[in-house]
Each structure stands twice: as C-alpha cells, then as structure tokens.
N, C-alpha and C positions, 0 to 999 in steps of 0.2 A: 746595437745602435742606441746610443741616450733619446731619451724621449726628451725633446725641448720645448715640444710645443703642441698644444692639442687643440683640437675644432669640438665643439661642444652644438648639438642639432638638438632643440624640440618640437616636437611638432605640437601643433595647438588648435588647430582646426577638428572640427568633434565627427563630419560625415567622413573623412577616409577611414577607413578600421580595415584588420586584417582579417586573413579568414580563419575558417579553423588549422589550417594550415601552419599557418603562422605563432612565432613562440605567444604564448596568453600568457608567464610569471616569467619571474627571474631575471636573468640574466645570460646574454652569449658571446663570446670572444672571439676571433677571430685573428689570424696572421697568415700575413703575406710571406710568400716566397724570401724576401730579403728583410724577416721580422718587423714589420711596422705590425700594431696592433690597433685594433678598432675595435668596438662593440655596441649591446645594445643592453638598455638596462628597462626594466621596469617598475614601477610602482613607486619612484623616489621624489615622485613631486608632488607634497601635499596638495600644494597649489589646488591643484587640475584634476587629481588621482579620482574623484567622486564623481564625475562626470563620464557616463557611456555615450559608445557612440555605436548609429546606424550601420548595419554589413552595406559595404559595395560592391560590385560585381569584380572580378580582379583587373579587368578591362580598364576601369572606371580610375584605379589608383596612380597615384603618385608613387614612386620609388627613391632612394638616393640610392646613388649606385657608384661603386670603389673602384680603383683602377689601380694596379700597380706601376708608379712612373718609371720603373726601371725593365718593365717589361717590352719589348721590340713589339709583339702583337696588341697591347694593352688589352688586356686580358681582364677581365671582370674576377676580383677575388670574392665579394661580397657585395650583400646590397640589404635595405631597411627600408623595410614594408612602412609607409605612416599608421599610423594607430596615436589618438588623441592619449597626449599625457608623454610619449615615448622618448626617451632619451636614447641619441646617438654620439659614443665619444669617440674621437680618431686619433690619431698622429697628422699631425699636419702638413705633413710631405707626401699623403697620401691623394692620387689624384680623384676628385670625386666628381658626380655628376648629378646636379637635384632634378630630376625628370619634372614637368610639371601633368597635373592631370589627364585626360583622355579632351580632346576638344568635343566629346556628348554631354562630359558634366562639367556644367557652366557653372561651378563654384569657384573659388581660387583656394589658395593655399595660407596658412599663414604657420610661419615658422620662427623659432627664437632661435639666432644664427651668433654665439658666445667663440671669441679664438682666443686662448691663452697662452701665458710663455712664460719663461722663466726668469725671462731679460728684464729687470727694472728699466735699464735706460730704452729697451724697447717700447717697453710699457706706456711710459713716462713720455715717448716722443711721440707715440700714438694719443696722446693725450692731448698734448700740448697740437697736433693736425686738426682734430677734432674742432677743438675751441678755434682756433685759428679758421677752420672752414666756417664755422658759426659765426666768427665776426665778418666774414665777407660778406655769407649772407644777408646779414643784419643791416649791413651798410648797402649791400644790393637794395633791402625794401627801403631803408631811410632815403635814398635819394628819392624817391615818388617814381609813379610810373611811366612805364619808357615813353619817350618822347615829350615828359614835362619839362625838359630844357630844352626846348625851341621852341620858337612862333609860332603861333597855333593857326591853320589855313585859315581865312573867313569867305572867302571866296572858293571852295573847288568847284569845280566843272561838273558834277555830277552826272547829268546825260552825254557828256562824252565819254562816261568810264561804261554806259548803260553797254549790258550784254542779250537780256531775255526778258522775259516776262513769262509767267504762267498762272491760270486762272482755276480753283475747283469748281466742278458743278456747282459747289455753294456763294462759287465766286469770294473762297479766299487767297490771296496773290500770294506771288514768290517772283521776287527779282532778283538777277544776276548783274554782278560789277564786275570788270577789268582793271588794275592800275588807280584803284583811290588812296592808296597808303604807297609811302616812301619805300624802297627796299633797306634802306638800312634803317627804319625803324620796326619792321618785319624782322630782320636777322636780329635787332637786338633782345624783341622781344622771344625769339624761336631760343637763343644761348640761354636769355632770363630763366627760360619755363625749365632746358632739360637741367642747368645750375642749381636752380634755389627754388623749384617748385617744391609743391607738396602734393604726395601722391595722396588718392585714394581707388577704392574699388568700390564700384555697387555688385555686392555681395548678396544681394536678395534670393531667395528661397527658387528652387524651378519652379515653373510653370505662372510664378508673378508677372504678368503683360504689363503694369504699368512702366515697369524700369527699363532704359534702353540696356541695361548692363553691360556697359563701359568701364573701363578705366577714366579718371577725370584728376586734373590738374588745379588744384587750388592754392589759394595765398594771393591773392590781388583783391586789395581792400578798395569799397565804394569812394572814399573819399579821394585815393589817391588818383581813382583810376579816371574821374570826371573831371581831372584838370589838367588831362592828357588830350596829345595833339587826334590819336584816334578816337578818343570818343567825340571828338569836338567833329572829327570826318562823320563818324556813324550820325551824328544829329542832325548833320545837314543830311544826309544821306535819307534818315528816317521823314524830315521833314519835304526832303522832295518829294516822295513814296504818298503821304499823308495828306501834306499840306499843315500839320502840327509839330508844335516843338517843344513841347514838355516831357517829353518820354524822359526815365530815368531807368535806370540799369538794377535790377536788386539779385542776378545772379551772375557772376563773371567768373566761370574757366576755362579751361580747355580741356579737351577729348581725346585720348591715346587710346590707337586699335592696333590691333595687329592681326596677321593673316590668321590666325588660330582662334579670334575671338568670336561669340557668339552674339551679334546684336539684336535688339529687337525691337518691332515700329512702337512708337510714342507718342507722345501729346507733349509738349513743354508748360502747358497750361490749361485752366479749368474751361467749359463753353460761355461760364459767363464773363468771362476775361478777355480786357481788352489788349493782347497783349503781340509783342513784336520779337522775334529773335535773329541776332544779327552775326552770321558766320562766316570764319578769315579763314582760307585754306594756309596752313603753314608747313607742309612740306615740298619744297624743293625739287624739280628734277621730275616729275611725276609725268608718267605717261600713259598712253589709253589701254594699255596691256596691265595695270598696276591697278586696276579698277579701283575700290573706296569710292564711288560715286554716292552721292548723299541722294534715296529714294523720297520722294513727295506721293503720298496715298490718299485717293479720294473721302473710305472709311478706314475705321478700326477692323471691321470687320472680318470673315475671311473670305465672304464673298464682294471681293475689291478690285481697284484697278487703279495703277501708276497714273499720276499726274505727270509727272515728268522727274526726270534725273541729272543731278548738276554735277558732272566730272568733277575733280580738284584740279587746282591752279594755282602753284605760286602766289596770294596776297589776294586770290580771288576771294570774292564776299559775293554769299547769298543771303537776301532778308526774306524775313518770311511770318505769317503769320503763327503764332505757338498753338494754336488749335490743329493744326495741319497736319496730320498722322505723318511722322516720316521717320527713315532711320538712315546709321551710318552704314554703310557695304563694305566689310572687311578687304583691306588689299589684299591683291593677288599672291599665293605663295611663295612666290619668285619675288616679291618684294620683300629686303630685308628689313625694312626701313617700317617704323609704322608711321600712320596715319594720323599727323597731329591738326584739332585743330583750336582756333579762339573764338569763345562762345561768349555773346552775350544776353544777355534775357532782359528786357526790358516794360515795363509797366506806364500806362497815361501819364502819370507824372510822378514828381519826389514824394509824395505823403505815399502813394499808395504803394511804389517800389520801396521805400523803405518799412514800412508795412509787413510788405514779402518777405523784406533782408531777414528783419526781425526773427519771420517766422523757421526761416531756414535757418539761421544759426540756431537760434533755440534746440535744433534736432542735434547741431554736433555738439553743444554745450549742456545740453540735457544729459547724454552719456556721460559726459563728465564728472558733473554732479553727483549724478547717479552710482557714481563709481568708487565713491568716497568711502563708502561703507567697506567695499569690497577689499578696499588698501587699509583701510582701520584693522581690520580684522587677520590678516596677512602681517602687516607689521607690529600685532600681538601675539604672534603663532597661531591665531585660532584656525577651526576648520570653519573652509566659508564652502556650501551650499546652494549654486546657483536656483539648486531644483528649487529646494526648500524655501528661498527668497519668493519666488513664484505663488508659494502655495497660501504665503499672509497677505495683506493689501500688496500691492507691487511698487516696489521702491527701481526697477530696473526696465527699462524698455526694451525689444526685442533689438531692434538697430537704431546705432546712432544715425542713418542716413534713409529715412521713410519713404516709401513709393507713392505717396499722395500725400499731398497736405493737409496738416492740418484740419480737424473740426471747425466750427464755426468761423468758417472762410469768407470772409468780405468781399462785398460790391463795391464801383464808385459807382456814385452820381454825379454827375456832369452841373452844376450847379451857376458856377460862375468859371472861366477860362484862366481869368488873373487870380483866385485863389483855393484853395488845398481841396483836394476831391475828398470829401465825406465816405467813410466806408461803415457801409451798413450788412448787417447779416442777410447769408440767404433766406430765401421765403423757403425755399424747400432745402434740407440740409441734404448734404452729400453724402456719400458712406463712412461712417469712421472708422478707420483705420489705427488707429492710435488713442491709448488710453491717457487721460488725462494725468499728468504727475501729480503724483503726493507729496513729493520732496518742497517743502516749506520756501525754498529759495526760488523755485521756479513757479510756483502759485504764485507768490509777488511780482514777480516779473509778468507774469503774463495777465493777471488783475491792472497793473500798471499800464501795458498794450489793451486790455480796453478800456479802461478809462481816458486814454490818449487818442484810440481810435475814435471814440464818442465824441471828445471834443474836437477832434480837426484842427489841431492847433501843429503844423509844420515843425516850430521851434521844437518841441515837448518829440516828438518824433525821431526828428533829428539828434536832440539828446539822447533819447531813449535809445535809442539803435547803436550809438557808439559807445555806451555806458556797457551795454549789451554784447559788443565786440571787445573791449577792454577788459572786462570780465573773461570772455574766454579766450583771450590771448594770456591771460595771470593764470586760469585755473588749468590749460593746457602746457604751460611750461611747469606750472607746480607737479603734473603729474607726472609728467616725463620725467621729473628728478626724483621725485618717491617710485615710480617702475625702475632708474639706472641705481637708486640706492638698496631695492629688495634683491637687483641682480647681482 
C-alpha cells in the first residue's frame, strides 16, 4: 500500500519519560497486519535533544496508542511511551489514540501534532481553511464584545434577579443572581468562547496552593469588553452590592473543567485588596447529579469549614469578594460536557484595574520576549541550552503565567471619590516569587509603570496599558510565524 500521508507526534513536555523498560537510542518500526508502518525515532531533534527529564511512575504516563482500522476487534498493534524530545511517525490511516495522563498527575501534556501529504492541492486547500478561519476570527474580535450592538439596560431590576446571600465569619459576602443577562446574549457569547477563544492551561509545578489549576479561556480585551451590555449589567449589579460605581475589570476570562481535572481552593487576590469577582455560569442543561458546584471557604487552611456552595445555572452569577478561599468542583463523570464559566475580576476603579491589567499581561508578554534569544539561536542552527541559560544572569522566567503577583504590589488610597486612586507600595512586602527581568525592553516598561503609578495620572495609564497590549498582540503573532517558519 503507497504511503500518502503521515502524522508526525512530538512530545515536548520534559516530566513524562520512560522507564528502563522503554527503547533509550535509535530507532523502532513497526507493521500492521495490512502493512501500514509507524515508528519511533530518537535523538533527531536538536531543538530539545539536551534537555532530561524526571522518571515517572508508569501509572503516572501518557501513551499514544495505534489501532488497526481494518481490524473487526481493533486490536492494539503498537503504542509510544512519551519521553521529552521523542518523535512518533505513522501512516495516516492508522487509527490512533493519545491517552492523556493519570488524573494523580495534575500536569498536562504538551505535544507538536505535524500531518503531511503528498497532495499539493491538499496542501494548498488546507492552507487556504486555515487563513480563511483566521479572518473569521479576526472579524469575530473587530466587531467589539458581544452584546456592544444593542442598548445597554440602565435600568435592571437587580433585587428581583436576587437569589442568596452569604456571609464569612470575617464577614465577606457572596451573592447569588437569577435571570440578569439575556439568553441570547449568553449563547452568543458561550459560541464566541468555544470558536475564537484562546486556550490556556495553568501548568504550575505540584504541590503549588496558590493556582486553582484550571484550564482558562482568554482573548477579551478591557476596552472592548466595558462598552458591553454585560458589563454595563455587572456595574449596576456591583453597585447594588456596594453602594459604588467605580469598579473596573483588569482580569476577564473564562474557566473550563472537566470531570478529570484537579482543582484547587484560591484567593483571586491579595488581603490588602479591595477587590470583587463577578461569575456567569455558562453551561446549559446542568443538573444537580452534574455537580461543578463553586465551594466558598472560611480559611486557607486545612483546618477549615464550607461557607456555602453555589450549584451552576444557566446565566447564573455569583459576586463575591476575591479574598474569599473558594474553588471550582469538577463535574460529575457522567457529565460529558465541561464546566464553562465567565469570569470577571474587578478592582475600585480604572487607574488601579488597569494597574493590574498591566501587570498580568506583563507575565504573558515577558515570555515572549524572553524567548527571542531562543528563536535567534534556532534559526542559526545553534545549540540552545535551557539549563545553561539558567546558570548566567537569567534572561528566561520559569512560566509565562505566575501563581502570585508580582513584587512590589500596590495599595489605593481612597483620597478623593471623583479622581484616580494613588497606588502606593506595601509597608510590608509580600513574598517574591518572581525574579525581576533583565531583558532591556521590559525594565522600560515597567520603570514607566512606576513612574505612572507615582503620578496618578489615568490618561498615562490608560496609554500605558494599551501600548502594552499592542505590543503583545505584534510580538505574539511575530512569534507564531517564526515557530510555523522553523517547522
């Protein structure tokens, strides 16, 4: 049978490895009953090839596992162990199956998934879907966010949507709503997220307590998202709750779980933070056997006890204070469906939420940066050295996505109502977590964030922060086309 077409698998993640068990050199081939050929190679990817990785228990591993489509029983012909650097080539009429890890180890996977052909005009129309999906989604974000083409409520009902209320011993709230959002502004924005989001993972290390480690959905920019009909709901919403109407948003996305994942309790923010977070259950259909119930915890601790637990619901929103220990509750395994929901994070007002913005992009556009070296070096042939990077000043962060914020972390002070909250540094600093970058571009940038924060000037903020976003909207599509041009 002609080979027409092959699946190309490597794996890139460094803790699965094989055991001794498992081939360590060369290369092994493999055929099926009705000659299809797969195999497994080793050592051919400069890239990667200098990097070891951790033994795991075999329990613990990922497998890709082969299937013969022509067989009546599908019958397993082969399978490939992950091991960081490992290439897997197939035929690609071969049925296969990527097992994902053991639900003990709460890491993910991450794989480089290449299919090739023979067919120019396959090629070429795969090409041409591609770009054609990219300008939908392009035109998805240009329109603004869902619901900016309609009248924005100024009036809703807010205590007639009221469902609960709950209090901690420390006496911070958490209230429930029914019915404050349209359903077809819910459905559009549920199509939006699973179309044209952008996925990521918090990938953080075990045993790290600050991260709820989720899956999270991002690409909804601050500006588009505050001249939407839902956030115009959420402010009246926060202002009933408060009696305040400054709040501004400086984190917006949503949350995907599923029955296999590992959550765990959080903080959304620091104790000296005055902060609110504002949550839209968006799946469908959900019943009380499908649990995902969102838990509220008195402490951190683990000598603790439940405040209360708010089921999901269709368009339900629960507000709540971000200091509030709480986590997501994976659905039930009988639910296939996961648990999506829309998160917003909100701050006293624009200077100090965009403050925040600031600071959290900084983390995905830091990696960015950071990373320039590593593609220079690549698209000279050289050999690049993660370890070795490490061992000079550090030009590389551990993650683009940090489980605490930032160093020298600001206060507001409440000054005046009608103008921009001053943010001053802690009296007592926090732990640091994160090393300050070396990289020349991002010293400026963030020299600029304090001398912006010092002066309390909104305008300069407001610039600063979308300057900030535009940058890493250039330096993320530049780098996407230097990764699709090395591959």
């Amino acid at each position: 049978m002609a080979l027409h077409e092959l699946m190309l698998t490597l794996f890139l993640f460094s803790k699965l490895s094989p055991s001794t068990a498992d081939i360590e050199a060369g290369s092994q081939v493999w055929e099926a009953k009705e000659n299809f050929q797969f195999g497994i190679a080793e050592g051919n990817v400069e890239v990667i090839e200098q990097n070891t990785a951790k033994d795991l228990p075999l329990k613990d591993r990922a497998v890709v596992v082969f299937q013969s489509v022509y067989d009546e029983d599908i019958e397993i012909v082969a399978g490939a162990v992950p091991k960081f650097g490992r290439l897997v080539v197939w035929d690609s009429s071969v049925s296969y199956l990527p097992r994902p890890p053991s639900i003990a180890f709460k890491k993910g996977q991450l794989l480089l998934h290449v299919q090739f052909s023979k067919s120019k005009e396959k090629m070429l129309k795969s090409y041409a879907d591609v770009a054609a999906s990219k300008a939908i989604r392009q035109a998805a974000y240009d329109a603004g966010f869902i619901g900016s083409d309609k009248p924005v409520p100024n009036d809703t009902d807010i205590e007639k949507s009221f469902v609960s209320s709950s209090k901690s011993l420390e006496g911070k709230e958490i209230h429930v709503f029914d019915d404050l959002f349209e359903k077809e502004d819910l459905d559009r924005l549920r199509a939006f997220i699973f179309k044209h989001g952008t996925y990521y993972y918090d990938d953080s290390d075990e045993g790290d307590d600050d991260s709820d480690n989720v899956q999270w959905i991002a690409g909804f920019e601050i500006d588009a998202y505050i001249k939407s009909r839902l956030w115009n709901i959420m402010q009246q919403t926060l202002k009933h709750i408060t009696g305040r109407d400054k709040w501004f948003p400086y984190d917006i996305s949503c949350n995907l779980i599923r029955s296999a994942d590992h959550t765990r309790i959080h903080q959304d923010c620091e104790p000296h933070e005055d902060e609110w977070t504002y949550l839209i259950y968006l799946t469908p259909n959900w019943t009380k056997n499908d649990y995902g119930e969102t838990a509220f915890y008195e402490t951190m601790t683990n000598d603790n006890e439940i405040i209360t637990e708010v089921r999901p619901k269709y368009g339900r929103a629960v507000v709540f204070q971000g200091i509030i220990p709480h986590s997501a509750r994976p659905p039930s395994t009988n639910q296939s469906h996961a648990r999506l929901t829309f998160v917003a994070k909100v701050s006293v007002d624009e200077f100090v939420g965009r403050h925040k913005a600031f600071r959290e992009e900084m983390r995905h556009y830091q990696g960015l940066v950071e990373s320039e070296s590593m593609l220079d070096a690549i698209e000279r042939g050289l050999d690049f050295d993660p370890e070795a990077e490490e061992t000079e000043p550090r030009d590389e962060m551990s993650d683009d996505r940090g489980d605490s914020e930032p160093d020298d972390e600001m206060e507001e002070e409440e000054e005046n109502e009608e103008k921009p909250i001053k943010i001053e540094k802690e009296a007592e600093e926090r732990v640091i977590h994160e090393e300050q970058p070396d990289h020349p571009v991002l010293q400026e940038l963030n020299s600029r964030l304090d001398a912006v924060a010092q002066s309390g000037g909104l305008d300069q903020m407001r610039n600063l922060h979308r300057e900030l976003h535009a940058r890493h909207v250039t330096a993320r599509r530049e780098a996407v086309k230097r990764i699709t041009n090395l591959i």
